[in-house]
Wavefront OBJ file of the C-alpha trace (Angstrom):
o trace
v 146.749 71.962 166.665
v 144.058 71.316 169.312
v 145.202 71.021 173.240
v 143.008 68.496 175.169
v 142.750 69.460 179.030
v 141.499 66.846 181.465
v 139.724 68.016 184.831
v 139.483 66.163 187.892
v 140.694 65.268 191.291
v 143.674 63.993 192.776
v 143.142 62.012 196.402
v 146.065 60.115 196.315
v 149.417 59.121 195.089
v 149.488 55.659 193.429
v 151.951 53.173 195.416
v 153.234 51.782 192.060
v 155.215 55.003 191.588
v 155.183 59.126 192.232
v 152.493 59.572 190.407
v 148.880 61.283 191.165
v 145.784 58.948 190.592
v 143.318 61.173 189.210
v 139.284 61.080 189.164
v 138.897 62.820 185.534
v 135.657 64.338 185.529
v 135.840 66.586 183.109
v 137.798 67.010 178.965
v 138.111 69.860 177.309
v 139.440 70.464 173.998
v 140.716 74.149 172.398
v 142.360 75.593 169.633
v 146.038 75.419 170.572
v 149.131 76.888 168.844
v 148.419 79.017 166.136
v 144.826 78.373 166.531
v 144.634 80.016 170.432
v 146.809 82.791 168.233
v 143.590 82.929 165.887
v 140.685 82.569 168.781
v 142.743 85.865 170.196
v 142.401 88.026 167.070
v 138.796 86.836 166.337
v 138.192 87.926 170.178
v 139.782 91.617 169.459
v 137.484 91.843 166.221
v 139.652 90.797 163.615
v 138.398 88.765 160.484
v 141.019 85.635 159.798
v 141.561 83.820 157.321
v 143.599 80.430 157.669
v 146.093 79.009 155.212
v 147.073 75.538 156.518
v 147.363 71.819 156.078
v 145.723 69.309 158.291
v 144.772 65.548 158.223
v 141.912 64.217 156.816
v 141.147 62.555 160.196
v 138.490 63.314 163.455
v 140.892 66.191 164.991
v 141.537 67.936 161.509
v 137.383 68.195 161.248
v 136.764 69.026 165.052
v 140.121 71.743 164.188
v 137.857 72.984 161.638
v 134.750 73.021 163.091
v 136.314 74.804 166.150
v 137.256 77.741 163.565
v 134.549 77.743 161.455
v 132.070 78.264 164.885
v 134.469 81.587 165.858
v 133.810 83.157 162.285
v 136.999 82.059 161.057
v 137.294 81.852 156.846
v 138.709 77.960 156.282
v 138.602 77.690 152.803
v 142.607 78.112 152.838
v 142.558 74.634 155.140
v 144.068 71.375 152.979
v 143.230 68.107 154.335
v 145.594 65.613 153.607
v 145.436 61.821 153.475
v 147.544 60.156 155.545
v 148.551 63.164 157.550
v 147.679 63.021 161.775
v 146.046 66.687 162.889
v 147.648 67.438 166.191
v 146.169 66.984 169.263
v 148.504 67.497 172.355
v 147.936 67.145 176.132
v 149.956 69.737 177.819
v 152.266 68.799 180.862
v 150.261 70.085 183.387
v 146.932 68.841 181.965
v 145.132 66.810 184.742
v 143.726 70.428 186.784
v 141.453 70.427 189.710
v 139.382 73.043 190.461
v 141.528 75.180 192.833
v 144.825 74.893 190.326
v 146.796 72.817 188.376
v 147.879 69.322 189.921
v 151.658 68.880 188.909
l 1 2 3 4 5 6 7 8 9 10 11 12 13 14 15 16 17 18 19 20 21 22 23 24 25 26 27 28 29 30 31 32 33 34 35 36 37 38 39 40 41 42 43 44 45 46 47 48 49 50 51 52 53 54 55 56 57 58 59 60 61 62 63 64 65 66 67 68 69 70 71 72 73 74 75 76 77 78 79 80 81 82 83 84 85 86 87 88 89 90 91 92 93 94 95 96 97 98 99 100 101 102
């Protein structure tokens, strides 16, 4: 699973309804789910080895390519036809730069 982040400011609150307008200026993608649980035990020194299925779509190969640049062994990793790779935008992902906009 990969969590996309978007960055920005928020000047106002749009008069159709309660909601922030936002001035993205910046995405960010990372591994998310079990994948932030594999970034953490690369980052302590710890040589992974992943066992999954993904799809054989643009976030199962930028999934992979995220592991694969941390050291991580992917040869476990099935892509699937017809399967969607997940690629989730948390709740609270529009952030500024002195906190989270919610």
């Amino acid at each position: 699973m990969l969590d996309h982040y978007l960055w920005g400011k928020c000047e106002r609150i749009s008069p159709e309804a309660p909601v922030q307008v936002i001035d993205v200026q910046k995405e960010t993608t990372v591994l998310g789910g079990a994948g932030n649980v594999v970034n953490n035990l690369v980052a302590l020194g710890a040589h992974v080895r992943v066992l999954s299925v993904v799809g054989d779509d643009n976030n199962g190969k930028e999934l992979s390519n995220m592991l694969s640049s941390i050291g991580v062994d992917i040869h476990g990793m099935i892509k699937q036809k017809g399967r969607k790779t997940s690629k989730k935008k948390p709740s609270n992902s529009v952030t500024s730069t002195s906190g989270s906009i919610r």
